[in-house]
C-alpha positions in Angstrom: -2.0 4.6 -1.2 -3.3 4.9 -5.4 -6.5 4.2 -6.0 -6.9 3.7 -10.8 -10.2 4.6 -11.7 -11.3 4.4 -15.8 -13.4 6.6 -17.6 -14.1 6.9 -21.3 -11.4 9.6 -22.0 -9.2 9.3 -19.1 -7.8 7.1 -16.4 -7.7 8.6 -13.2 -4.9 8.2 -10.4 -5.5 9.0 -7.3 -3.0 9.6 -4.1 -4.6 9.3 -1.0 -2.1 11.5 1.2 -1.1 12.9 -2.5 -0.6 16.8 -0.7 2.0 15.3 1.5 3.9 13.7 -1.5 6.9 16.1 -3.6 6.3 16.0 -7.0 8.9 17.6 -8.4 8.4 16.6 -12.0 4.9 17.7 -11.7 2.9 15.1 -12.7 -0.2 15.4 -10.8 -2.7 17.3 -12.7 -5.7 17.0 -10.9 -7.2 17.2 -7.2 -5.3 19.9 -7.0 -7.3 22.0 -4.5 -7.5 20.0 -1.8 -5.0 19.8 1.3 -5.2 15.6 1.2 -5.5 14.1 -2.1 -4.1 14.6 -5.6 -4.3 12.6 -8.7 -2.9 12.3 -12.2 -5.1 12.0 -15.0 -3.7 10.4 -18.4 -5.3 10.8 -21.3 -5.5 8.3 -24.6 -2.3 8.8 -26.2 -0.5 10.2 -23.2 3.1 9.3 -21.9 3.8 9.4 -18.4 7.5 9.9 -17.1 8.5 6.4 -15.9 11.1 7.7 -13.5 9.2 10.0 -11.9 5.9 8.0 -11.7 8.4 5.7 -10.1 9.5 8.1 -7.9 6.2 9.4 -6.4 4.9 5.4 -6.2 7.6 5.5 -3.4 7.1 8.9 -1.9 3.3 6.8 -1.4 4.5 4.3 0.2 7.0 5.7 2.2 4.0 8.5 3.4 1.3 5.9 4.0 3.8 3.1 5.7 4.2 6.4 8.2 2.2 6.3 11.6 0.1 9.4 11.8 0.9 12.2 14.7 -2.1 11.8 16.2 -2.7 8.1 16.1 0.4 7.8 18.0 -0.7 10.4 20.8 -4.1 8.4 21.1 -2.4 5.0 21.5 0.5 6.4 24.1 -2.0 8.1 25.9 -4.2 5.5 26.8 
């Protein structure tokens, strides 16, 4: 679902299926090329908004907790 990664000036999270996920509020801010992931980087001294960092958490889970289209055609077809 999030992978946290830390570097000296940043922490970096990451959202596996992040492309998939609304983000209304617009907090990711990086991977933003991509068609998969996407990932919000915070910065020393940075405030992220609770609520919508909620908010996407679940979006996450509710994406990854979803069978894949094509997982499901494999299994039903064999």
């Amino acid at each position: 679902m999030c992978t946290g990664e830390t570097y000296t000036k940043v922490v970096k999270l990451t959202f596996a299926r992040g492309a998939r996920i609304p983000d209304p509020s617009h907090l990711f801010n990086s991977s933003l090329e991509g068609n998969t992931r996407r990932a919000i980087d915070i910065c020393e001294g940075e405030t992220v908004d609770g609520r919508a960092f909620k908010a996407l958490v679940k979006a996450a889970v509710a994406q990854n907790g979803a069978p894949r289209k094509s997982a499901t055609k494999s299994r039903s077809s064999a």
